[in-house]
PATI-118779 format. One record per atom (N, C-alpha, C, O): residue in one letter; x negated, y negated, z negated. Coordinates in steps of 0.02 Angstrom, whole numbers, plus 32768, in hexadecimal, padded with zeros to 4 digits. Last residue first. Example, Ala and Ser with C-alpha at 12.3 -4.5 7.8 and 13.67 -1.06 7.14 Angstrom:
BEGIN
+---+------+------+------+
! r !   px !   py !   pz !
+---+------+------+------+
! S ! 7D7E ! 8070 ! 7E9E !
! S ! 7D54 ! 8035 ! 7E9B !
! S ! 7D7B ! 7FFE ! 7E76 !
! S ! 7D62 ! 7FC7 ! 7E6E !
! A ! 7D6C ! 811C ! 7E7A !
! A ! 7D99 ! 80E1 ! 7E7A !
! A ! 7D6C ! 80A5 ! 7E7A !
! A ! 7D38 ! 80A6 ! 7E59 !
+---+------+------+------+
//
This chain:
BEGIN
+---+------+------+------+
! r !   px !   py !   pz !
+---+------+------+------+
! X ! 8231 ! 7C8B ! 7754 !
! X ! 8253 ! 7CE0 ! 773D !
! X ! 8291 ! 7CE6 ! 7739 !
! X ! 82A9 ! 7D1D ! 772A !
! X ! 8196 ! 7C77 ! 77A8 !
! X ! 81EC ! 7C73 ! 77B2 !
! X ! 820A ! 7CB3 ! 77A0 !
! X ! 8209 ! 7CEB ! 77B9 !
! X ! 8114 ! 7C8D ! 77C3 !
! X ! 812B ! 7C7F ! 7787 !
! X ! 8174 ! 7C72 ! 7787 !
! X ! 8187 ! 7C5D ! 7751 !
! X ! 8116 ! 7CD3 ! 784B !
! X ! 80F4 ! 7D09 ! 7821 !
! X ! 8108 ! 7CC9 ! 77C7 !
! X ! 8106 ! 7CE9 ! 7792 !
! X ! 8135 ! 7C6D ! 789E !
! X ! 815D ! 7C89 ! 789B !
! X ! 8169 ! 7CC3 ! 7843 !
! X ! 8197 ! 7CD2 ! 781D !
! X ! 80BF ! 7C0E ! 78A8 !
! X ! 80D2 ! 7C02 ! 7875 !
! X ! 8115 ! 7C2D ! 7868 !
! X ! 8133 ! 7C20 ! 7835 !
! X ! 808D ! 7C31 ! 7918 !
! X ! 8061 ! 7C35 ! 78D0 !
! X ! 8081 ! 7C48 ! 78BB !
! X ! 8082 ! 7C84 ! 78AD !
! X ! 80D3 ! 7BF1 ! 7971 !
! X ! 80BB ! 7C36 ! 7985 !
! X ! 80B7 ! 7C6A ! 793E !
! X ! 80CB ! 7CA2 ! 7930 !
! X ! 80C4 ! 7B75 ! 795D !
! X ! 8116 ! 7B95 ! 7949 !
! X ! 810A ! 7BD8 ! 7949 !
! X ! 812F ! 7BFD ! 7928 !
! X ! 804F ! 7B63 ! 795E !
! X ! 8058 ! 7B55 ! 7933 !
! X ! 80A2 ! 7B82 ! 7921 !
! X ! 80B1 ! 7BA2 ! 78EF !
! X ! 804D ! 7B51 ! 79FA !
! X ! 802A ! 7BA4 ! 79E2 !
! X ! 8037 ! 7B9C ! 798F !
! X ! 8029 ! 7BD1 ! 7972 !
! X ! 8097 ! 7AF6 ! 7A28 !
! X ! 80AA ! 7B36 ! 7A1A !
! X ! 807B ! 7B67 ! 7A0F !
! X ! 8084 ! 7BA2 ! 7A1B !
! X ! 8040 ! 7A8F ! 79EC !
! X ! 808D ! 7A9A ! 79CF !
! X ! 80B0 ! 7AE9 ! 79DA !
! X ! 80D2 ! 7B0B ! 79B3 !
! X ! 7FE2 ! 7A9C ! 7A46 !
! X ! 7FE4 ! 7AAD ! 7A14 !
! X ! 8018 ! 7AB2 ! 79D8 !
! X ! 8014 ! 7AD1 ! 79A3 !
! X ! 8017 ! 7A79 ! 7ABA !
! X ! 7FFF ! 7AC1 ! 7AC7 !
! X ! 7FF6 ! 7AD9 ! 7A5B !
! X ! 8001 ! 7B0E ! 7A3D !
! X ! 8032 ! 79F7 ! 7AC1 !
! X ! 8062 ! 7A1D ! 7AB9 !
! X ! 8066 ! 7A74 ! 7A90 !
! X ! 808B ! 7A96 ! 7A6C !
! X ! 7FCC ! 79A8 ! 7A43 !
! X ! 7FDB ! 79C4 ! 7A82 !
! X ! 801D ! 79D6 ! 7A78 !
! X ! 803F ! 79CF ! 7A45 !
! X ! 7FAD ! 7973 ! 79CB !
! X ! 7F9A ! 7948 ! 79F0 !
! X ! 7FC5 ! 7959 ! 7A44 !
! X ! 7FD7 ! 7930 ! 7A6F !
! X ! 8044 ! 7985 ! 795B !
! X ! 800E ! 7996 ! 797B !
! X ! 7FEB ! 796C ! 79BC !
! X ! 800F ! 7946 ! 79DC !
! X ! 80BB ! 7968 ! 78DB !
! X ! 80AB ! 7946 ! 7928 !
! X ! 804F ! 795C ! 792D !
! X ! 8025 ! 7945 ! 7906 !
! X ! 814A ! 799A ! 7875 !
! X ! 810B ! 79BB ! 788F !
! X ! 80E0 ! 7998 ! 78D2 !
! X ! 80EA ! 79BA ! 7905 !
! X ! 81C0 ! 798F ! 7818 !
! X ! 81A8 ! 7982 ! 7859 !
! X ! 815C ! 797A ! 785E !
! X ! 813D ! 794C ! 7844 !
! X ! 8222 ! 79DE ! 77AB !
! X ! 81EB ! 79B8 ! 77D6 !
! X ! 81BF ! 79A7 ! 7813 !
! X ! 819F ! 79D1 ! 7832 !
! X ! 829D ! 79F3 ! 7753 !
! X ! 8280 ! 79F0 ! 777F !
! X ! 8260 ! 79D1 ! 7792 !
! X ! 8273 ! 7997 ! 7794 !
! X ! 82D2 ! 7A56 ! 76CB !
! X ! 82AB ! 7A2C ! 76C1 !
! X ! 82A4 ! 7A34 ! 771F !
! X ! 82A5 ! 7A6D ! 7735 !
! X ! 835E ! 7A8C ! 764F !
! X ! 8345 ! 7A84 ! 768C !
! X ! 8318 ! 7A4C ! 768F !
! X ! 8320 ! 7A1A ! 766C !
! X ! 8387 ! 7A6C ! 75C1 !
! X ! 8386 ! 7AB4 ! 75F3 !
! X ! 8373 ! 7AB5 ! 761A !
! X ! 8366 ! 7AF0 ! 7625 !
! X ! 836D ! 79F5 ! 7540 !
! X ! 836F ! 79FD ! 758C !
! X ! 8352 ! 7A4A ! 75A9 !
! X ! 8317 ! 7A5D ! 75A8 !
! X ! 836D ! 79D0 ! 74D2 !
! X ! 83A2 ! 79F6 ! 74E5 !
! X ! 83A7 ! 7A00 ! 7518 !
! X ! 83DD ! 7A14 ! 752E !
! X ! 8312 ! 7960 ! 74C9 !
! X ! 82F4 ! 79A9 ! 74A2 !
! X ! 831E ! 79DF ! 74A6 !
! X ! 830F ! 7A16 ! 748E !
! X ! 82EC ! 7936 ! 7577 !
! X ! 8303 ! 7928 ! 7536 !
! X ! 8304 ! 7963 ! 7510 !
! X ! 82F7 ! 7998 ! 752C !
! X ! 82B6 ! 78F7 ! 7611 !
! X ! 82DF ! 793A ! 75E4 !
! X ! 82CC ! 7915 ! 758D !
! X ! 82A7 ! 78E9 ! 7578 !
! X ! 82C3 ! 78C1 ! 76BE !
! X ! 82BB ! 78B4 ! 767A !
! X ! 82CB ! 78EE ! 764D !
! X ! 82F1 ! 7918 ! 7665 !
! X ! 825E ! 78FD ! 7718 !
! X ! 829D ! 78FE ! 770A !
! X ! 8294 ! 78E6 ! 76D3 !
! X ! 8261 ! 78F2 ! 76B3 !
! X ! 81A5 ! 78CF ! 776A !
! X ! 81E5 ! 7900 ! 773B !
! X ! 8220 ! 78E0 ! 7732 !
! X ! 8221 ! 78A5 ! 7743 !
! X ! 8150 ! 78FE ! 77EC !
! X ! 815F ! 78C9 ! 77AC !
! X ! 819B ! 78E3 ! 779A !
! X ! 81BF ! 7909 ! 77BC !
! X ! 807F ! 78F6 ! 7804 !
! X ! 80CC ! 7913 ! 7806 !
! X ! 80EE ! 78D4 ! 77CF !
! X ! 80D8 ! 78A7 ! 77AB !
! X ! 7FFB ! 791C ! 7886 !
! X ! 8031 ! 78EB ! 785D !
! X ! 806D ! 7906 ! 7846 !
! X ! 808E ! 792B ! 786A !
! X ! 7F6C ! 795B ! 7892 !
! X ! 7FA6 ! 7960 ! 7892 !
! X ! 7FC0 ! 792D ! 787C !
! X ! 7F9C ! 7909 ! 7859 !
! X ! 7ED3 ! 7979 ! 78A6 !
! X ! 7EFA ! 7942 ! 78B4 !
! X ! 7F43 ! 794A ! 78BE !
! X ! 7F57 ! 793E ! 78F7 !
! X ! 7EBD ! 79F9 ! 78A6 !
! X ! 7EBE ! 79D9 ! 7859 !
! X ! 7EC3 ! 799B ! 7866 !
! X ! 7EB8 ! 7977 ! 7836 !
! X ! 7F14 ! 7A88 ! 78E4 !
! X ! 7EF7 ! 7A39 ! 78FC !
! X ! 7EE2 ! 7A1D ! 78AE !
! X ! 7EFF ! 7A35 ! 787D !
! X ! 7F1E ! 7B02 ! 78AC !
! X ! 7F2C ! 7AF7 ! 7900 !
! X ! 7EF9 ! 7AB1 ! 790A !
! X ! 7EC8 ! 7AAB ! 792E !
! X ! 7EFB ! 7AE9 ! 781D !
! X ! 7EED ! 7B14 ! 784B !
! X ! 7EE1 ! 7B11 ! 78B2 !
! X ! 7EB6 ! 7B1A ! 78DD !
! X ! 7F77 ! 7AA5 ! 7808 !
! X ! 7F41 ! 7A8F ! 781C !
! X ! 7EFB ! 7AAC ! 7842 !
! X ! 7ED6 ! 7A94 ! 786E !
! X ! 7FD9 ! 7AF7 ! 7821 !
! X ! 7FD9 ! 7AB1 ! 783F !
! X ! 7FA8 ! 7A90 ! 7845 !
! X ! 7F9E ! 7A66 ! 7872 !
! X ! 7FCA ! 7B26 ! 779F !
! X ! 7FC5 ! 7B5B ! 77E6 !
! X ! 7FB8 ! 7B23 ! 781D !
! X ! 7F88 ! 7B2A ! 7843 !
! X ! 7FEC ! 7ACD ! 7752 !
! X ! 7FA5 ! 7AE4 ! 7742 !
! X ! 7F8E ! 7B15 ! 7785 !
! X ! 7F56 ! 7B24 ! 7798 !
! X ! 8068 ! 7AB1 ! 7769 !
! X ! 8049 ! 7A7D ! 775A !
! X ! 7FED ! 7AAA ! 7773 !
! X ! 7FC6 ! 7A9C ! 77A0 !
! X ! 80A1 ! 7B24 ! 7735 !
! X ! 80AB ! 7B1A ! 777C !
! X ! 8065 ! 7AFF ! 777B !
! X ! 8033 ! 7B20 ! 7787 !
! X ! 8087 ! 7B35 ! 76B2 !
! X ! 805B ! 7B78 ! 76D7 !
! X ! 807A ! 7B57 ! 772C !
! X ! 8067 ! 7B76 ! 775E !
! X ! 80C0 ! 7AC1 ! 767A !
! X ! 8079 ! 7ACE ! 7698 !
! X ! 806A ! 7AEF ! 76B1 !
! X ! 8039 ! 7AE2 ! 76D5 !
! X ! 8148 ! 7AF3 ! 767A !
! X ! 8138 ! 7AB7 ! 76C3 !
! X ! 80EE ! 7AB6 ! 76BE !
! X ! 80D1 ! 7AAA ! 76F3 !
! X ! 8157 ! 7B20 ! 75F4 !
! X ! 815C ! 7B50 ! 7644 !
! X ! 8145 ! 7B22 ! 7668 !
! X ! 8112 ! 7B3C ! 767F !
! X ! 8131 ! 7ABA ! 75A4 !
! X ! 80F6 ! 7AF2 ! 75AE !
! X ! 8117 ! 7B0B ! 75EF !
! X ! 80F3 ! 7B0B ! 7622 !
! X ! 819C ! 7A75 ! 75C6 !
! X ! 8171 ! 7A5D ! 75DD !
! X ! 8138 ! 7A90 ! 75D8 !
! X ! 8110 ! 7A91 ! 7606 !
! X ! 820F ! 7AC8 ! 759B !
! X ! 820B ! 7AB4 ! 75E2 !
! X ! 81C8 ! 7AA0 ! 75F4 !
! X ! 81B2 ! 7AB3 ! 762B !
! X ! 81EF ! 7AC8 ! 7510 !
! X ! 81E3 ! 7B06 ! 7537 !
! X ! 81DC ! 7B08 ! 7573 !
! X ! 81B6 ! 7B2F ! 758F !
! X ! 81FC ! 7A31 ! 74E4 !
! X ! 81A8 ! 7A5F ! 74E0 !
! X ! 81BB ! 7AAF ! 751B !
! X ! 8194 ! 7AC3 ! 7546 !
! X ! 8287 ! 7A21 ! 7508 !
! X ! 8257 ! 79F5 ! 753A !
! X ! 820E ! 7A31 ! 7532 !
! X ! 81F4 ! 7A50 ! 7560 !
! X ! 8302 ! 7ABA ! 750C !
! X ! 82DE ! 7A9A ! 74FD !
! X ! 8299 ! 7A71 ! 7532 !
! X ! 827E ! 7A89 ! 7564 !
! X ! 82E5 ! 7B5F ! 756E !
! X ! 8309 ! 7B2E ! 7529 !
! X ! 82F6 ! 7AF7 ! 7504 !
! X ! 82D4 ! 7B06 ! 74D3 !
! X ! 82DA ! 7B64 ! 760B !
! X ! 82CA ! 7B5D ! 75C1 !
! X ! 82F2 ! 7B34 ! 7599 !
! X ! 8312 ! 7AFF ! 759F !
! X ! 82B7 ! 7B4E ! 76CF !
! X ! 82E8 ! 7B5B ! 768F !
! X ! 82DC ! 7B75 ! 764F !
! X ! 82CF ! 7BB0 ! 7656 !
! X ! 8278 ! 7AEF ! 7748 !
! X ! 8267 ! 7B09 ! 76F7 !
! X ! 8295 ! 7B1E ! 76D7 !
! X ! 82A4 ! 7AF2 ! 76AF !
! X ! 8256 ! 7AD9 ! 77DE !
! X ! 8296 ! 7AC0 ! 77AF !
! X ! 8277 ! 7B0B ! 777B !
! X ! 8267 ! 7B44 ! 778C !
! X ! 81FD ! 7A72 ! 7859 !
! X ! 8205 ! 7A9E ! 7834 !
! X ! 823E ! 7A98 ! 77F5 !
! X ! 8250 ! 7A62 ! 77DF !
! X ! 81E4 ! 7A36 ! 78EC !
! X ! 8205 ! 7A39 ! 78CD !
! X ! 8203 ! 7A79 ! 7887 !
! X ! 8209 ! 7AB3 ! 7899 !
! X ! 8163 ! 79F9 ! 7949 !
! X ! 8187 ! 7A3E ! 793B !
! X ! 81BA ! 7A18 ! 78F1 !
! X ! 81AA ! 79E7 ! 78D0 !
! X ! 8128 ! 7998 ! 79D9 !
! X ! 815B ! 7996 ! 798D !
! X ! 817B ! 79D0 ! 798A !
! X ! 81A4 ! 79E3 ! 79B4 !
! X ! 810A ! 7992 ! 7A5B !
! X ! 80CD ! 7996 ! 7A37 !
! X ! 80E1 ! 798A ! 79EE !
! X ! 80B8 ! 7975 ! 79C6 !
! X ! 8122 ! 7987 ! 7AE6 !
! X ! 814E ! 79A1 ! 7AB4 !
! X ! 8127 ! 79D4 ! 7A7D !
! X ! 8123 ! 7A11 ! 7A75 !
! X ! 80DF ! 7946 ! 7B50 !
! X ! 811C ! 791E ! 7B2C !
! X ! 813B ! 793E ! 7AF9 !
! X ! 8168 ! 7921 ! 7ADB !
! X ! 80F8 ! 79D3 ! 7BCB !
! X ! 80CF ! 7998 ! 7BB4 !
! X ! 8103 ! 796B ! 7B87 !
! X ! 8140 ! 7968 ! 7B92 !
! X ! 812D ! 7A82 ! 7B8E !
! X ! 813F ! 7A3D ! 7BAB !
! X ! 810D ! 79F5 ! 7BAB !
! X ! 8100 ! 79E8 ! 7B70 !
! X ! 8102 ! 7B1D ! 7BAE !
! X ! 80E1 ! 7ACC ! 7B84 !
! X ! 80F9 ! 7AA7 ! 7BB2 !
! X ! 80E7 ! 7AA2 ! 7BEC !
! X ! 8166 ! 7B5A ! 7BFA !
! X ! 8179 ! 7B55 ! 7BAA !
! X ! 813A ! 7B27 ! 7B99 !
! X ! 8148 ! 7B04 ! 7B69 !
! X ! 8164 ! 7B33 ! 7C6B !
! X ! 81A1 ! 7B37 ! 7C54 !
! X ! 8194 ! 7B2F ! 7C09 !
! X ! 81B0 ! 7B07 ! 7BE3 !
! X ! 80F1 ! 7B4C ! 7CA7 !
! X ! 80E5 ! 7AF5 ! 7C9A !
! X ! 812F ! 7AF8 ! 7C70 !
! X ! 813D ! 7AC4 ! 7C52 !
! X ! 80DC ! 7BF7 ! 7CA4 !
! X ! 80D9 ! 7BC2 ! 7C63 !
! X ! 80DE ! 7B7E ! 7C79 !
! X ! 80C5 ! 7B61 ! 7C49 !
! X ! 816F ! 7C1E ! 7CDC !
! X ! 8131 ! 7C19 ! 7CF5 !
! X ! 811A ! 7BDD ! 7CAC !
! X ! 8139 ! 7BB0 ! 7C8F !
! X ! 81E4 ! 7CAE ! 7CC4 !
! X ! 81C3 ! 7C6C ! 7CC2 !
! X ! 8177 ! 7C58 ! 7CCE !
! X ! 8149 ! 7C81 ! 7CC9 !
! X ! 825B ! 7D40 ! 7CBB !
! X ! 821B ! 7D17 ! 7CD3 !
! X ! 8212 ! 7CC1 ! 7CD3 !
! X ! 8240 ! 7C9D ! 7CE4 !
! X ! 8298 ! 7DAC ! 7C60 !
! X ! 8280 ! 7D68 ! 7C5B !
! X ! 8254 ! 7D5E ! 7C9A !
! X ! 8223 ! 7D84 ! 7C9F !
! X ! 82CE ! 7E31 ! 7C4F !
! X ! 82FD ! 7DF3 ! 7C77 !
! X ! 82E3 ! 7DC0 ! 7C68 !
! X ! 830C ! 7D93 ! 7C5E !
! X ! 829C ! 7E94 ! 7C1F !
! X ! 82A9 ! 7E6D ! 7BF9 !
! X ! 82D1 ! 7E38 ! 7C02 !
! X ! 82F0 ! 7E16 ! 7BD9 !
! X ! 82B7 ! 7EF3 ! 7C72 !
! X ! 82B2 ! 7F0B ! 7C3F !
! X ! 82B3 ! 7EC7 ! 7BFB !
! X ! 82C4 ! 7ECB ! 7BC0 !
! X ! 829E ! 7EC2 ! 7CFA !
! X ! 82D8 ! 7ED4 ! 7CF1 !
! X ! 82F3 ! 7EE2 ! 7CB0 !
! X ! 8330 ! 7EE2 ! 7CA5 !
! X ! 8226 ! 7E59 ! 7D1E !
! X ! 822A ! 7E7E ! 7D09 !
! X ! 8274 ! 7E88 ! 7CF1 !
! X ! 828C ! 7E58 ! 7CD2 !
! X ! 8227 ! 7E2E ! 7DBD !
! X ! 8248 ! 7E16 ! 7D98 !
! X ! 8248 ! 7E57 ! 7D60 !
! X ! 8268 ! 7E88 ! 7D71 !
! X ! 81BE ! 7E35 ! 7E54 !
! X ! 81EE ! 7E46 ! 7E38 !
! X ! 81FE ! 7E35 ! 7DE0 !
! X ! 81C7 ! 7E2F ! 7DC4 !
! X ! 8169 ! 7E00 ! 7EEC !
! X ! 8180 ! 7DEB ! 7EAC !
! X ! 81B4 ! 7DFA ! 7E91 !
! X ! 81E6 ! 7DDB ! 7EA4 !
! X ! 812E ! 7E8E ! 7F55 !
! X ! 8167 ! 7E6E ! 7F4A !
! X ! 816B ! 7E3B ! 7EF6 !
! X ! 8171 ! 7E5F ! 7EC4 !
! X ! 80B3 ! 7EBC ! 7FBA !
! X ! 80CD ! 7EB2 ! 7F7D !
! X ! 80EF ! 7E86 ! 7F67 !
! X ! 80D5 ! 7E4E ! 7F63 !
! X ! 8087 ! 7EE1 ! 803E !
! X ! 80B0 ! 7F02 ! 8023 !
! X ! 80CE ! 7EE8 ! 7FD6 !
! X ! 8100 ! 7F03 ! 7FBF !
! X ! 8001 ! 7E93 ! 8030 !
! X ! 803D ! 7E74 ! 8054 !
! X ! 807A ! 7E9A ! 8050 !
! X ! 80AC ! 7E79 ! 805F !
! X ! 7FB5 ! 7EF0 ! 800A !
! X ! 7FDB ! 7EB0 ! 7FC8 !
! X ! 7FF4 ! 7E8B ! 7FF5 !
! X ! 8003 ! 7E54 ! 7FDF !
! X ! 7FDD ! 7F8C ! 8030 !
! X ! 7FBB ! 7F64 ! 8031 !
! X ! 7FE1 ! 7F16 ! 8007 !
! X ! 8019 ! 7F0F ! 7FEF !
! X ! 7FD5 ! 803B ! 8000 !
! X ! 8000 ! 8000 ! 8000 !
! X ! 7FD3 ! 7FC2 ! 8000 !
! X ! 7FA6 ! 7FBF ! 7FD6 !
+---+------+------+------+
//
């Protein structure tokens, strides 16, 4: 069989195809992250093990927070990397601390 014989096919098994400029977008260099705990101290120890993976990737990061209070269940933040590419290898990361 020669490679003019060869057809672009669609894996059937998963039904995805994409070409990566799809998933790093330019411009979309803000992850989002959301914390759930009891309480501001518990939210905020969980938001370091982001915080600290985050850096990892880049140690020029920026982020900025929700407000929370000592009755606050939910915590979200926003996460800004220099790239795109690195926002998502961050979300990549950061799946392995989401419980």
């Amino acid at each position: 069989m020669s490679n003019e014989d060869l057809q672009y096919e669609t894996c059937e098994a998963c039904g995805v195809s994409a070409e990566m400029g799809f998933i790093i977008k330019e411009g979309d260099e803000v992850a989002e992250v959301k914390v759930f705990a009891n309480g501001k101290d518990a939210l905020l120890a969980e938001l370091n093990n982001y915080l600290a993976l985050a850096k990892e990737v880049n140690e020029n990061f920026k982020h900025e927070l929700s407000p929370v209070d000592d009755n606050s269940q939910e915590l979200t933040a926003r996460v800004q990397f220099e790239c795109s590419a690195e926002k998502m290898i961050f979300e990549l990361k950061s799946r392995s601390l989401a419980k």
